[in-house]
C-alpha positions, 0 to 999 in steps of 0.5 A: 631579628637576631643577634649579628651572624645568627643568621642562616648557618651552613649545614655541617658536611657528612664525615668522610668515609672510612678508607678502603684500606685500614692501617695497622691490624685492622688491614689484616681482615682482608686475609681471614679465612684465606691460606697465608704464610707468615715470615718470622723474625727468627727466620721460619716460614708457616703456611696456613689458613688465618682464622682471627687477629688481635689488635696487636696483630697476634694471629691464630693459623689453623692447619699450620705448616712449617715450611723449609726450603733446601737448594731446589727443593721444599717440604711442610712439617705440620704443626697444627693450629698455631698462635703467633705473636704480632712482635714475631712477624716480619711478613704475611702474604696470601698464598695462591695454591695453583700457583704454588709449584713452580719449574725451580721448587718441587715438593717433597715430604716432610722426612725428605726435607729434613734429610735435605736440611741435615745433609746440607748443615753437615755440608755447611760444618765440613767446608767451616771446618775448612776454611778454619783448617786453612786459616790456620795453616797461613 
């Protein structure tokens, strides 16, 4: 006999299965071993190929590039293998190399586009002096 509602129970349901997609540092698995660039948050940009992260969302870049841009034009300063803190990241995405050229951007070499960057911040320091100059003439 039993006690009452001790009869026949219901089988319990299977667990759900795991997302297609984790939140947090686990999503970053997808992007191992693929080429990524990696924005800052003091405004730089690194290229290079992921190899681990942490739960924290540090992540360790392998064959790592600085990348700078000035007007139409960019270049990549090696850095090598490099660590960056989860906290310094703002934004991560994979990069398609076949598509990485475009009509707008051309690339140049690394002395190039330091050339580049030090013409345009002596440009950027003669028109603020400028428009201090002209300040102080009204």
């Amino acid at each position: 006999m039993g006690l009452p509602g001790m009869g026949f129970q219901h089988p319990v349901p299977p667990p759900p299965p795991p997302p297609a997609f984790f939140p947090g540092s686990a999503s970053l698995f997808e992007q191992l071993d693929k080429r990524v660039m990696v924005v800052l948050r003091d405004g730089r940009h690194l290229v290079g190929v992921m190899r681990s992260y942490d739960q924290f969302s540090n992540i360790v870049l392998e064959d790592t590039h600085e990348r700078h841009f000035v007007r139409d034009i960019f270049g990549d300063i090696s850095l090598g293998l490099y660590l960056v803190r989860g906290d310094a990241l703002v934004l991560m995405g994979e990069l398609d190399e076949t598509r990485e050229e475009t009509p707008r951007l051309r690339r140049v070499s690394a002395d190039e586009i330091i050339e580049a960057q030090q013409e345009a911040s002596a440009e950027e320091r003669q028109d603020a002096k400028l428009d201090w100059l002209f300040q102080d003439l009204s």
